[in-house]
C-alpha atoms as a printed R data frame, in Angstrom:
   type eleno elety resid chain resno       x       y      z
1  ATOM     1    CA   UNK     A     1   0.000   0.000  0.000
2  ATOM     2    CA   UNK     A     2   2.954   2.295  0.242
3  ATOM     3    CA   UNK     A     3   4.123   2.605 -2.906
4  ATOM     4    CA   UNK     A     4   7.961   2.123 -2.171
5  ATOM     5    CA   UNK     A     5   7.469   5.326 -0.564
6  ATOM     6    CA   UNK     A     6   8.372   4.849  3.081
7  ATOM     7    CA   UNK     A     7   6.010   3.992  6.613
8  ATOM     8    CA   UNK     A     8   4.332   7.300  6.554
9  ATOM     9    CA   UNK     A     9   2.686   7.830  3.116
10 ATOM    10    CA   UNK     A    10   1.656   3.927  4.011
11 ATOM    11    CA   UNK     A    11   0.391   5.740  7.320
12 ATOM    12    CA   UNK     A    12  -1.179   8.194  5.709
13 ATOM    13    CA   UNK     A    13  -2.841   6.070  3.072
14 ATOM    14    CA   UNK     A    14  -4.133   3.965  6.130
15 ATOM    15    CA   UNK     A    15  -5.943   6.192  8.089
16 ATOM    16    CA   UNK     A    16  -7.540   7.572  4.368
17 ATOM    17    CA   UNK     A    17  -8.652   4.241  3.202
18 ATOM    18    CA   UNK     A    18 -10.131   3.418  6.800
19 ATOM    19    CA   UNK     A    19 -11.763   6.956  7.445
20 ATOM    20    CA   UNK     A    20 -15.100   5.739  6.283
21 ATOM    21    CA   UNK     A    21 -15.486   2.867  9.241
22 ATOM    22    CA   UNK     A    22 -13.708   5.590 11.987
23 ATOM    23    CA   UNK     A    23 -16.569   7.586 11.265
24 ATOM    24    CA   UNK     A    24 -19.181   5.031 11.692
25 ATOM    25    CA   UNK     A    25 -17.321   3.890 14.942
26 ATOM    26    CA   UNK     A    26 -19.262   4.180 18.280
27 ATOM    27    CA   UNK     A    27 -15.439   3.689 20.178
28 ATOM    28    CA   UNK     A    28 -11.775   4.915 19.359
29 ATOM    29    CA   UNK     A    29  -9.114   3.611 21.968
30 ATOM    30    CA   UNK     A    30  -5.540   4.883 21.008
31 ATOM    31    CA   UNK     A    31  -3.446   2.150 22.790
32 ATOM    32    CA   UNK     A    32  -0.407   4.269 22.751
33 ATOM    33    CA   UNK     A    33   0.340   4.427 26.532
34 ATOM    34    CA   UNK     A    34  -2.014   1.196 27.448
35 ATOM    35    CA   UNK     A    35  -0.772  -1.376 29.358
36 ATOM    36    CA   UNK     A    36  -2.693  -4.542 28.699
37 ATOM    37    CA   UNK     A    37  -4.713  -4.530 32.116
38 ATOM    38    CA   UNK     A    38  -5.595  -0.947 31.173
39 ATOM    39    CA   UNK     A    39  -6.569  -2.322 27.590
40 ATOM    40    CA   UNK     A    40  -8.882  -4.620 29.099
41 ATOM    41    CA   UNK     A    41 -10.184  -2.229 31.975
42 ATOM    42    CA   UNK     A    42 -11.472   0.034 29.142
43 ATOM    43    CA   UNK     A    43 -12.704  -2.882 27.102
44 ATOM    44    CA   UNK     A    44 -14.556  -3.965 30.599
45 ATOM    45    CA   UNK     A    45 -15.947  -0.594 31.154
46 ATOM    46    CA   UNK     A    46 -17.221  -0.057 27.293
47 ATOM    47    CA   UNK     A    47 -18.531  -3.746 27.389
48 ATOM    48    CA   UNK     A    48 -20.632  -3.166 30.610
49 ATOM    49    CA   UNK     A    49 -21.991   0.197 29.698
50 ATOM    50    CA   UNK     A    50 -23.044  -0.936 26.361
51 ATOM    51    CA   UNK     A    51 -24.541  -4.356 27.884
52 ATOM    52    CA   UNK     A    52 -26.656  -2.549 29.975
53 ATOM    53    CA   UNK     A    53 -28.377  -0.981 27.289
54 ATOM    54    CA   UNK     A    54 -28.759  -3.797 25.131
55 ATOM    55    CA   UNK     A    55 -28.859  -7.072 25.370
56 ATOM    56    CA   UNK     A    56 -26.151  -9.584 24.073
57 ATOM    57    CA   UNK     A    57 -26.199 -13.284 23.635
58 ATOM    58    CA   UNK     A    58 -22.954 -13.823 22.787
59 ATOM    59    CA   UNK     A    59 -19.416 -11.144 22.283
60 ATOM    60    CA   UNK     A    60 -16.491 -12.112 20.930
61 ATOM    61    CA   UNK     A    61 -13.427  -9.988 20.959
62 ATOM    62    CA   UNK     A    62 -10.391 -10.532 19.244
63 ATOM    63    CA   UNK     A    63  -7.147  -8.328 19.876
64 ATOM    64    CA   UNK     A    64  -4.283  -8.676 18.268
65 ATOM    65    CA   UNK     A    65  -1.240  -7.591 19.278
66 ATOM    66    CA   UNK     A    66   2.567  -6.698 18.016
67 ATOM    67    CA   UNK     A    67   5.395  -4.544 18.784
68 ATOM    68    CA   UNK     A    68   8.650  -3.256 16.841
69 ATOM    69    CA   UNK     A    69  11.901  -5.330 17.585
70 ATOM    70    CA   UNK     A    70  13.961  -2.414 16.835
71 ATOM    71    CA   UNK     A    71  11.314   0.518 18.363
72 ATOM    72    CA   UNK     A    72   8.962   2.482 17.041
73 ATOM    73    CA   UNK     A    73   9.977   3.847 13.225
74 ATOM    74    CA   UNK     A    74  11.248   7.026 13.253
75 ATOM    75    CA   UNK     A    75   8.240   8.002 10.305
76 ATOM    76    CA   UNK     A    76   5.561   7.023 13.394
């Protein structure tokens, strides 16, 4: 998706391509600073406040996770 032209015009082409669904999202959880138990606490708290309002037979949540063996790209 980048062209050959580097991690941020990939970036940038990203967050483009995926606007549409941001929009329609009821949640956005920027991760940056999360630990994992503070991943799931928010999870926990967005699960029970929607849960109360409707009603759920079954949820499944997936999260995948990854890191950078070298850091964080310089472009990012």
């Amino acid at each position: 998706m980048s062209d050959g032209k580097g991690n941020l015009s990939a970036i940038i082409a990203e967050k483009a391509y995926l606007k549409e669904i941001r929009d329609q999202a009821n949640y956005i959880i920027d991760t940056t600073d999360y630990t994992i138990k503070d991943l799931k606490d928010k999870l926990m708290t967005i699960v029970s406040s929607v849960s109360n309002e409707q009603s759920f037979n079954t949820l499944n949540v997936n999260i995948i996770s990854f890191g950078y063996k070298r850091g964080i790209p310089i472009e990012c």
